[in-house]
N, C-alpha and C positions, 0 to 999 in steps of 0.2 A: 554188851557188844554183839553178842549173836544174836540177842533181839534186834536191833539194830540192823547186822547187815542182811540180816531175813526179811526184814522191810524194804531195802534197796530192791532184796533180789527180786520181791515179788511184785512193788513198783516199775522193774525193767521188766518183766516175763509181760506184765498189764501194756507198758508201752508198746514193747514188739509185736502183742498180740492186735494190739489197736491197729500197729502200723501195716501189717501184713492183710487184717482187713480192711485197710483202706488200701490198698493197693487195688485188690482185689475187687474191691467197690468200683473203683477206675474204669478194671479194664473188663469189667461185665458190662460198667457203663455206655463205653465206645463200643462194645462187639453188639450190644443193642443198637446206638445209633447206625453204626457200620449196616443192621438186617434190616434196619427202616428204610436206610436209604435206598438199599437192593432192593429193597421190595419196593420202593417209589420208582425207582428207573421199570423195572419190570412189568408196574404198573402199567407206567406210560407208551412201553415198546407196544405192551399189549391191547394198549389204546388208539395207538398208532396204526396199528396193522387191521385191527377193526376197522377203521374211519376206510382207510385203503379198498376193503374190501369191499365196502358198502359203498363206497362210489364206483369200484366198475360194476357191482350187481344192478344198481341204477343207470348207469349208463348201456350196458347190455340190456337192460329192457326198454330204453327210449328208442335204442335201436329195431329190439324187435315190434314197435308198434308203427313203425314208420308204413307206408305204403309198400303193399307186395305184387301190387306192378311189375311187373322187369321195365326198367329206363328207356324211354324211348332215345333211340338214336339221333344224334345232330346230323339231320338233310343237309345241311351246308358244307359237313364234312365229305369230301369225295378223297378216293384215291385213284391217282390220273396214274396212267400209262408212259411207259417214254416217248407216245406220240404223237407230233405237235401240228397242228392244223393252222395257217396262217394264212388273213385274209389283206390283199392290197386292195387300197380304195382311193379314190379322187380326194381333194380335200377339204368334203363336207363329212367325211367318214361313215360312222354306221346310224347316221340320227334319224334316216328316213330312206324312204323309194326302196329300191332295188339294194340299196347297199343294207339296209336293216333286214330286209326280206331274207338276204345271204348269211347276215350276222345270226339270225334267229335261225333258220337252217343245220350251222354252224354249232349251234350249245345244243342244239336237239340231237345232233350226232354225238358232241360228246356224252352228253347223258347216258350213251348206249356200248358206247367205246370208250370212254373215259381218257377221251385225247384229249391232250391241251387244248386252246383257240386263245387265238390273238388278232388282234390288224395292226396294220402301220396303215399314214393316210399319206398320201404324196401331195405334198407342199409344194409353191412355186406352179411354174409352169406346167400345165396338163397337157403331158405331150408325151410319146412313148420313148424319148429318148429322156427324158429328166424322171420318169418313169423307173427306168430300169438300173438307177442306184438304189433305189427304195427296194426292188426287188431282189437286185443282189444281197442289201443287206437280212432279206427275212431268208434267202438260202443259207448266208452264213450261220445262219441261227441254228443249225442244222433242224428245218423245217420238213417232214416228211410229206407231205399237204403244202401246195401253195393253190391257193385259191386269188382269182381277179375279177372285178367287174366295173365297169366303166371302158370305155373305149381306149385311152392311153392305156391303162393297166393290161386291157385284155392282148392287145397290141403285143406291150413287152411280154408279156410269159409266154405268149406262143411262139414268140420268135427264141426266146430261154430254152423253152424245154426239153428240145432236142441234145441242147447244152447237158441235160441231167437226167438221164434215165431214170433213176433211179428214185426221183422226186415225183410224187403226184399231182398232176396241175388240173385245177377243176378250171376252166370258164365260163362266166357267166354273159350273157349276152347276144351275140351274130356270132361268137367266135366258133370255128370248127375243130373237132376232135383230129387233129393230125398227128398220128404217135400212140404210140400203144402204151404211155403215159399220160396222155390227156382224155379229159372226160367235157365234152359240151355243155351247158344248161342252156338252155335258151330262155329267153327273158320274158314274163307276161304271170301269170297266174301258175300254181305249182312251184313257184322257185324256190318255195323254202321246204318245201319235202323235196324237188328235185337235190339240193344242196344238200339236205339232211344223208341222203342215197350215196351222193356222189364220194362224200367224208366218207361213209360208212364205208364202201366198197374199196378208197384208197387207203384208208389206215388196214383194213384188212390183207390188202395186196403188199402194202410197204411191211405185215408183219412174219 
């Protein structure tokens, strides 16, 4: 009998021992997989941040090989002034003669004053009384510059101006300077530097 139960007991201590290392087997087993896995993510963060850094390094030097020029500036960009130069014209407008002569005048001023320019053309009847709704409307525009040329036109702003102190009126043509707001050009060769002159002198005055 004591032999006997000496062989149970030492059959169970053999189980328990087996069982205990296999437990232990387990969780060595998982606390391994658990460090691969860490080390796989770790891996990849660390692969991650590489790739990262190697593309701004590369992009930083595509930059520094670019052209070391300074930019030239866009000529079409201007910055205009609050003021505005407005030309009334017959209505063939500014395609030829006297009236392009005035137009070109007109952008050469602004070049240097950085005023606005505009025309309206008077439609209808060319006559100084169908005239001077055209006109009124480029005062409401609040125009600092009214400039005219053709005879209806020149007509209406000199009989205006008096109306507006405070406006510039160039004329182009026979018309005469009456007002110490008006300025004459007279017509023939010179009208596009006179007109260029006449802009400069009145956006100067109206600032």
């Amino acid at each position: 009998m004591r032999q006997v139960s000496r062989a149970r007991s030492a059959r169970q201590e053999r189980a328990g021992g087996s069982g205990a290392a296999g437990r232990t087997a387990v969780v060595g087993r998982a606390v391994v997989a658990w460090l691969r896995s860490l080390r796989g993510r770790t891996i990849a963060l660390a692969t991650g941040a590489v790739a990262v850094v190697a593309a701004v390094v590369v992009t930083l030097v595509l930059l520094n090989q670019g052209d070391d020029r300074p930019p030239v500036p866009d000529t079409r960009a201007r910055h205009y002034t609050e003021a505005d130069a407005c030309l009334l014209t017959g209505e063939k407008g500014i395609t030829a003669g006297a009236e392009a002569e005035v137009w070109q005048g007109m952008q050469d001023a602004s070049a240097k004053t950085h005023a606005r320019v505009s025309y309206a053309q008077v439609t209808g009847e060319q006559s100084a009384g169908n005239a001077r709704p055209f006109l009124n409307g480029l005062l409401q525009r609040s125009c600092e510059v009214v400039l005219a040329v053709g005879k209806p036109e020149v007509t209406a702003a000199a009989q205006t101006a008096p109306q507006y102190r405070k406006v510039g009126f160039v004329l182009v043509g026979d018309g005469k300077a009456d007002g110490s707001n008006v300025t004459a050009v007279h017509a023939g060769d010179g009208v596009r530097a006179g007109v260029a002159d006449a802009v400069e002198r009145a956006v100067a005055g109206r600032g």
